[in-house]
C-alpha positions as CSV (number, residue, x, y, z in Angstrom):
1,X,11.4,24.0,-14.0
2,X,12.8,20.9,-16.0
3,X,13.5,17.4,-14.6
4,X,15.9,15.3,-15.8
5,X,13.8,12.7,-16.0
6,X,10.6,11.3,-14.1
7,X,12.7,9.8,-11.0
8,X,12.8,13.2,-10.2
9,X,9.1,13.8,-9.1
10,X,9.2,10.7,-6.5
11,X,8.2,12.2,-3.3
12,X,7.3,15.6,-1.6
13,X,3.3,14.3,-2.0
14,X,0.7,16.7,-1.0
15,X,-1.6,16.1,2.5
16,X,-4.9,17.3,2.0
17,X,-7.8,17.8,4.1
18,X,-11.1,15.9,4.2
19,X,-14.3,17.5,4.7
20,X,-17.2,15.9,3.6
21,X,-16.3,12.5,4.4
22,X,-14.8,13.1,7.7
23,X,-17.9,16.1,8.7
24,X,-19.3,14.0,11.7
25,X,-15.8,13.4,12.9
26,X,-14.0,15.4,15.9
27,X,-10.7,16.6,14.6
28,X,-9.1,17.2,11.7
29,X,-8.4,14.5,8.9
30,X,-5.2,14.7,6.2
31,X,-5.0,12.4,3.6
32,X,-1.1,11.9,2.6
33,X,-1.8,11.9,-1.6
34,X,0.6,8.9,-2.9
35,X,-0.6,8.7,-6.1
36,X,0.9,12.1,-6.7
37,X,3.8,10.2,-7.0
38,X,4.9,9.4,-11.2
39,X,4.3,6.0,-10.4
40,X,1.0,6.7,-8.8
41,X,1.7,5.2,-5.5
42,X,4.1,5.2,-2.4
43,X,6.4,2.1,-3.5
44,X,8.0,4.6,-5.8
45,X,10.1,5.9,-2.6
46,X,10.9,1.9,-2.1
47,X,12.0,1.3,-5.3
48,X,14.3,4.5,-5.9
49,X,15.5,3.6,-2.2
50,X,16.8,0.4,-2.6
51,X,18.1,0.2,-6.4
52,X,20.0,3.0,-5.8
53,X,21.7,1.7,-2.3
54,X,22.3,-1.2,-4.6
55,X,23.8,0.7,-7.0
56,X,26.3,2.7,-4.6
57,X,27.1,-1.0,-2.6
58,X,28.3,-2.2,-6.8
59,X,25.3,-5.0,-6.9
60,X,23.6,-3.3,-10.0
61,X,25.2,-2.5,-12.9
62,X,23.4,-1.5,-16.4
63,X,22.3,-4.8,-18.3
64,X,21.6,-6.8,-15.3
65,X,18.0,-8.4,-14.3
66,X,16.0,-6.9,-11.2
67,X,13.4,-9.2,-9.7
68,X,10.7,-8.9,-7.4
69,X,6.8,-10.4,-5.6
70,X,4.6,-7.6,-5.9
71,X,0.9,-7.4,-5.6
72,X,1.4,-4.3,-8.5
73,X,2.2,-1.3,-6.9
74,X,6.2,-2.0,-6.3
75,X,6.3,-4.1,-9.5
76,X,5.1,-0.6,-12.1
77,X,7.6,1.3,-9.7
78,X,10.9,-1.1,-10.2
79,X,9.8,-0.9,-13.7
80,X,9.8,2.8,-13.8
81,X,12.7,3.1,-12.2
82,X,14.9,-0.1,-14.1
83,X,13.3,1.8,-17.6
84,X,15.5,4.9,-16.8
85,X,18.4,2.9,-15.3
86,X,18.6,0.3,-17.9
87,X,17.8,-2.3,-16.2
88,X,15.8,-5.7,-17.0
89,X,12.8,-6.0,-14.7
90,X,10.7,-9.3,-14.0
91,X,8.0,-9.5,-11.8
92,X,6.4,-12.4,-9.9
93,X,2.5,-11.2,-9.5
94,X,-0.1,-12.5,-7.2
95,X,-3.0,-13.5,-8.8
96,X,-5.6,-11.4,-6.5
97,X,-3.7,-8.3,-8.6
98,X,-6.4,-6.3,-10.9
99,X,-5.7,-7.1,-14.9
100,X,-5.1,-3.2,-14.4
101,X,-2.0,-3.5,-12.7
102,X,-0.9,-6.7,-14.7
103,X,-1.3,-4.8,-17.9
104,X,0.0,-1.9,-16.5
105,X,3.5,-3.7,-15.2
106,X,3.6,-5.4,-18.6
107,X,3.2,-2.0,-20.7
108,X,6.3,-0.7,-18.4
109,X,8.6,-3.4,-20.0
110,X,8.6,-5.7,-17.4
111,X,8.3,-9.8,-17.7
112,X,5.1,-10.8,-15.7
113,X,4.4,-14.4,-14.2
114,X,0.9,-14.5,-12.6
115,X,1.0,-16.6,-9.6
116,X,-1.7,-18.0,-7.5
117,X,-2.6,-16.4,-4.7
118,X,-4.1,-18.6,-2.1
119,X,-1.3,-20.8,-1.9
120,X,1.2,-20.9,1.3
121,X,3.9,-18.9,1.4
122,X,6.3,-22.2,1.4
123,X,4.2,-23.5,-2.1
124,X,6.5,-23.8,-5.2
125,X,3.9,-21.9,-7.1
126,X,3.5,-19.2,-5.1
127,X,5.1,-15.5,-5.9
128,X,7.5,-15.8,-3.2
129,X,9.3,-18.9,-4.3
130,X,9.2,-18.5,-8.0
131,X,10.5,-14.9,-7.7
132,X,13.4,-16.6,-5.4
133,X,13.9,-19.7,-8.1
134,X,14.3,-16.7,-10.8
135,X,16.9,-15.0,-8.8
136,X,18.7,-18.4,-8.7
137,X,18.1,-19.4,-12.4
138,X,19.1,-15.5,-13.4
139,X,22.8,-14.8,-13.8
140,X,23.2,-11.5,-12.9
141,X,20.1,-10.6,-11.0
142,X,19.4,-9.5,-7.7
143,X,16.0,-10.1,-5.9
144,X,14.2,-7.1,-4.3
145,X,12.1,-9.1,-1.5
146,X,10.8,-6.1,-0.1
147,X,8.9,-8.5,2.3
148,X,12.3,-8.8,4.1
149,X,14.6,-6.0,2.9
150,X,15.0,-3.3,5.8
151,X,15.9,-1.0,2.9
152,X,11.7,-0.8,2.6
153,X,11.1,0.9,6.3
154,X,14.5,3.0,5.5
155,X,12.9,4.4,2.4
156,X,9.8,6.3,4.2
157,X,11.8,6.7,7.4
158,X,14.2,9.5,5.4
159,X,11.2,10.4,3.0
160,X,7.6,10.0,3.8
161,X,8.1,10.7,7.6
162,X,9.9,14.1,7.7
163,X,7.2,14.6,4.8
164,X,4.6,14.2,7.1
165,X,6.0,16.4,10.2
166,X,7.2,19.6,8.1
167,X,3.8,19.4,6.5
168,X,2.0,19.6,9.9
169,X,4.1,21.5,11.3
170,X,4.7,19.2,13.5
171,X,0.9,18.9,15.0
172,X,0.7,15.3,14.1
173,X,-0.9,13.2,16.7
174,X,-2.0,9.9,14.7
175,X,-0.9,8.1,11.5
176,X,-3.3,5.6,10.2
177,X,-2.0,3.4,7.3
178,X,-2.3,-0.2,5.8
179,X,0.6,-2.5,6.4
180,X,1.3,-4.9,4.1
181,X,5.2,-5.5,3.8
182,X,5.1,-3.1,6.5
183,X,7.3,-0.8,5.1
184,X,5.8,2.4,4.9
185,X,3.8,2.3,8.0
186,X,7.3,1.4,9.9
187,X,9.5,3.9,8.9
188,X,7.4,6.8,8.7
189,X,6.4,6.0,12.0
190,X,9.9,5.3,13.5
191,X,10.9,8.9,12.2
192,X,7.3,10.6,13.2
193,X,8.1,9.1,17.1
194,X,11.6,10.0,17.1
195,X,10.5,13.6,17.1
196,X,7.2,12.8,19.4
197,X,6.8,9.6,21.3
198,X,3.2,10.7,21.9
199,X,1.7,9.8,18.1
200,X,-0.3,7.5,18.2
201,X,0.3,4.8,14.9
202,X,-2.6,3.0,13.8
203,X,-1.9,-0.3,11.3
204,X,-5.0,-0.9,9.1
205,X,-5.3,-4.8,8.4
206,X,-7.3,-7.3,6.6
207,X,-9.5,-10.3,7.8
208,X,-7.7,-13.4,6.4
209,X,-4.2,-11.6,7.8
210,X,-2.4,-12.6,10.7
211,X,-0.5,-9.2,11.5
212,X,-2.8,-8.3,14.2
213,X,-2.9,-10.8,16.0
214,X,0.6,-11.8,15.9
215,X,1.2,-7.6,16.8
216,X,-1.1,-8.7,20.3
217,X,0.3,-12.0,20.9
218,X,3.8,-12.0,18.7
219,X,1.9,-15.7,17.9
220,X,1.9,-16.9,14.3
221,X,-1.5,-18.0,14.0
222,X,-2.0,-20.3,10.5
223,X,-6.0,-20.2,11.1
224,X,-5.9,-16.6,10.6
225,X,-5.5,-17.0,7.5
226,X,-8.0,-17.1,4.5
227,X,-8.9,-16.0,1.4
228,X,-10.0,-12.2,1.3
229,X,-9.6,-9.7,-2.4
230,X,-8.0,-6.5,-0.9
231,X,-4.6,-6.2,-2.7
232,X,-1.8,-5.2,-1.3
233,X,-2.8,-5.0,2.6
234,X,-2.5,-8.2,5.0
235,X,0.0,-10.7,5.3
236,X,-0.3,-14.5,5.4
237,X,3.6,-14.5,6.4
238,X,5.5,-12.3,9.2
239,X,7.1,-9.7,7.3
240,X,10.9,-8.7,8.8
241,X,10.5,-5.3,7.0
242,X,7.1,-4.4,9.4
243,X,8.8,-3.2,13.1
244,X,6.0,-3.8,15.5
245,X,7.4,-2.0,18.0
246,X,6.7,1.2,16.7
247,X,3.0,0.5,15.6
248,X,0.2,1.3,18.3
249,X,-2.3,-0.8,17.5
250,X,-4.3,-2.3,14.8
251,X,-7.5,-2.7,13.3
252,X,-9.2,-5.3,10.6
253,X,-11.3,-4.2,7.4
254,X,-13.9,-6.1,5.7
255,X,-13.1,-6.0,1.8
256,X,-16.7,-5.2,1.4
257,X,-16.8,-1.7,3.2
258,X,-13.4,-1.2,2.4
259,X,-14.4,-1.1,-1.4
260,X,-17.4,1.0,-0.9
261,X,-15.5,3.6,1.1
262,X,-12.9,4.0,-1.6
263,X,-16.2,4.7,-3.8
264,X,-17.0,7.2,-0.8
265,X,-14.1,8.7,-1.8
266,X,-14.4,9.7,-5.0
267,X,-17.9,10.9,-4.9
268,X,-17.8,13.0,-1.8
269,X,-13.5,14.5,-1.9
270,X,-13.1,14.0,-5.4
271,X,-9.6,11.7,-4.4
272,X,-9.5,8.5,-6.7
273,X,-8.1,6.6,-4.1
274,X,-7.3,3.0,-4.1
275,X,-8.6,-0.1,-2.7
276,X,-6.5,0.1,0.2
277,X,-7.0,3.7,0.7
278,X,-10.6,3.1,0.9
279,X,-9.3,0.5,3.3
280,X,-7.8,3.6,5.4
281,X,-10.7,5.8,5.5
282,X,-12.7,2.7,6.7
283,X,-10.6,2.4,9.5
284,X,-10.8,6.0,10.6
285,X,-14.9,5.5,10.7
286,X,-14.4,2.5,12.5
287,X,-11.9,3.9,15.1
288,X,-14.1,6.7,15.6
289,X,-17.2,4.5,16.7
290,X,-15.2,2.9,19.1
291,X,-13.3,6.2,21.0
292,X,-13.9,9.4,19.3
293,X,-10.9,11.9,18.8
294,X,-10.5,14.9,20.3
295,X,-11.3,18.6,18.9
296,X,-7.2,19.4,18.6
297,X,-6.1,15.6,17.0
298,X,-4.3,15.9,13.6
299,X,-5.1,12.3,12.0
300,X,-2.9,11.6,8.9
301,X,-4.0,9.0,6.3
302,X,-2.1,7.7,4.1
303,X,-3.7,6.9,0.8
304,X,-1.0,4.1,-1.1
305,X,-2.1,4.5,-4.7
306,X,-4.1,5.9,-7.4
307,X,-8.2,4.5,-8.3
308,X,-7.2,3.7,-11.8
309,X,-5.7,0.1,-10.8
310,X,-8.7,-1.4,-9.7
311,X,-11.1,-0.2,-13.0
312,X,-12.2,-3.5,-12.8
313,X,-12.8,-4.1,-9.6
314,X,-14.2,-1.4,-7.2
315,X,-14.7,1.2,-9.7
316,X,-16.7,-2.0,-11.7
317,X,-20.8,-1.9,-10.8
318,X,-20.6,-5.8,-12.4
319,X,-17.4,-6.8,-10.1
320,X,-19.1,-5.2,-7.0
321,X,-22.3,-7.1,-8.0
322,X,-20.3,-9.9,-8.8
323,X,-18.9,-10.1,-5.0
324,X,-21.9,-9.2,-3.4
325,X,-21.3,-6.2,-2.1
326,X,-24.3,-4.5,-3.1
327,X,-26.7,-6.3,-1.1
328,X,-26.8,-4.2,1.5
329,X,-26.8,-0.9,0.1
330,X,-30.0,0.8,1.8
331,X,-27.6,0.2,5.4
332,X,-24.3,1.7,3.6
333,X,-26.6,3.9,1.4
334,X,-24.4,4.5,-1.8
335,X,-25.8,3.4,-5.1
336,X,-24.4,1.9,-8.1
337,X,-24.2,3.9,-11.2
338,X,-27.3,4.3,-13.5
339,X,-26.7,4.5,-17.0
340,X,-29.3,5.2,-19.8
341,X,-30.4,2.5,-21.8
């Protein structure tokens, strides 16, 4: 069979079971494959999703300028997609983002300004507001702001959900998933619950984020927030596209195990899974110290994106060194590489 062209092959990603990984677990454990997606990762549903509604609602037209924040994944995806379309495409980046995905956004076409990161949302300098004073500045632009754009939930809930069910056959009984924006974990969710209430949806979060707490309390809490390096999961800002209501419960990651289980990964299921999927999987072991599952649960996973973004970070023996993270590998017991001098 021939595509048309690579917009084609967004969507209808593969589950796959875990075995070695999840062998001391009760149940069984699916990982929802993103990166089989062209542009490696889930956002590709996002950014199809909305340019196109765009399109049929006369916003876009060929020539003009589409910007957007993006921690990476949704920036190389509106690139992919504004390539085919003819579209211009600048991205406002968070600084936490690997040089991987910076490079990778800038060999897509796309304009790149590298903001800080541990600035407040409100801050001049910070993705958020420069992407909004491009939009201003830009004559013939529209902003994405997937943060706030209920286009982002709408994406998965006609994709990635009904994905999810017809795979299973309908034997889905939780969905664990990072929530970031919020988007995918939301409308999967919505669409998985609309068929049975009984799922139950677990959001995987970061210390330094305020989701969870403001999911137990619907309380903004500022001191919540602090530095942390997992990209792309977390929030220092209440995302509208993130519909609480629908999401069970949620539990924090370290970025230290988080990293080493995305190593896990790799060496044990032969997935090269992202930092954030790592993230995923780290929450599963987590959840099943506190309540184990039982012998008939179906647990989906979804994995976001592909282990090639973060070369130079987890998949990096200096970077992990660099961070600390292996200082306590006799307790996690997974070595660094040894190479030959």
């Amino acid at each position: 069979m021939i595509f048309d062209n690579v917009l084609e092959l967004v969507g209808n990603t593969p589950l796959v079971k875990l075995n070695t990984i999840s062998q001391h677990f009760t149940g069984t454990f699916i990982a929802k494959l993103e990166y089989f997606n062209p542009g490696h990762s889930s956002k590709d549903r996002i950014a199809l999703h909305i340019i196109q509604e765009a399109e049929k609602k006369g916003i876009l037209k060929p020539g003009d300028t589409i910007i957007e924040t993006t921690s990476g994944n949704t920036g190389f995806s509106i690139a992919m997609v504004s390539i085919i379309k003819g579209y211009d495409c600048i991205l406002a980046v968070s600084s936490k983002s690997s040089i991987d995905k910076v490079n990778m956004l800038k060999s897509m076409g796309a304009k790149v300004y590298v903001c800080p990161a541990h600035v407040s949302s409100d801050d001049p300098r910070s993705y958020y507001e420069v992407a909004k004073r491009l939009h201003k500045e830009i004559e013939g632009s529209i902003y994405i702001n997937q943060y706030f754009n209920s286009l982002n939930a709408d994406a998965h809930y006609k994709t990635t959900g009904p994905e999810i069910w017809s795979q299973t056959q309908g034997k889905i009984t939780h969905l664990v998933a990072c929530s970031g924006t919020g988007g995918t974990i939301s409308g999967t969710a919505r669409y998985l619950k609309e068929q049975n209430p009984s799922i139950k949806v677990i959001g995987v979060d970061a210390y330094g984020s305020v989701l969870k707490k403001y999911h137990e309390t619907r309380t903004f809490d500022a001191n919540e927030i602090y530095p942390y390096r997992i990209e792309g999961l977390g929030k220092n800002l209440i995302p509208s596209a993130t519909d609480f209501e629908v999401i069970n419960e949620f539990i924090k990651v370290t970025d230290e195990e988080s990293a080493h289980s995305a190593r896990e990964l790799s060496r044990t299921e032969g997935l090269f899974a992202g930092y954030t999927s790592g993230a995923v999987i780290q929450a599963v072991k987590q959840l099943n110290k506190i309540r184990s599952f039982k012998s008939d649960d179906v647990v989906v996973l979804i994995f976001p994106d592909h282990g090639s973004r973060y070369m130079s970070k987890v998949y990096d023996d200096q970077w992990m060194k660099d961070q600390g993270f292996f200082d306590n590998l006799l307790s996690i017991n997974i070595k660094p590489v040894d190479f030959v001098k």
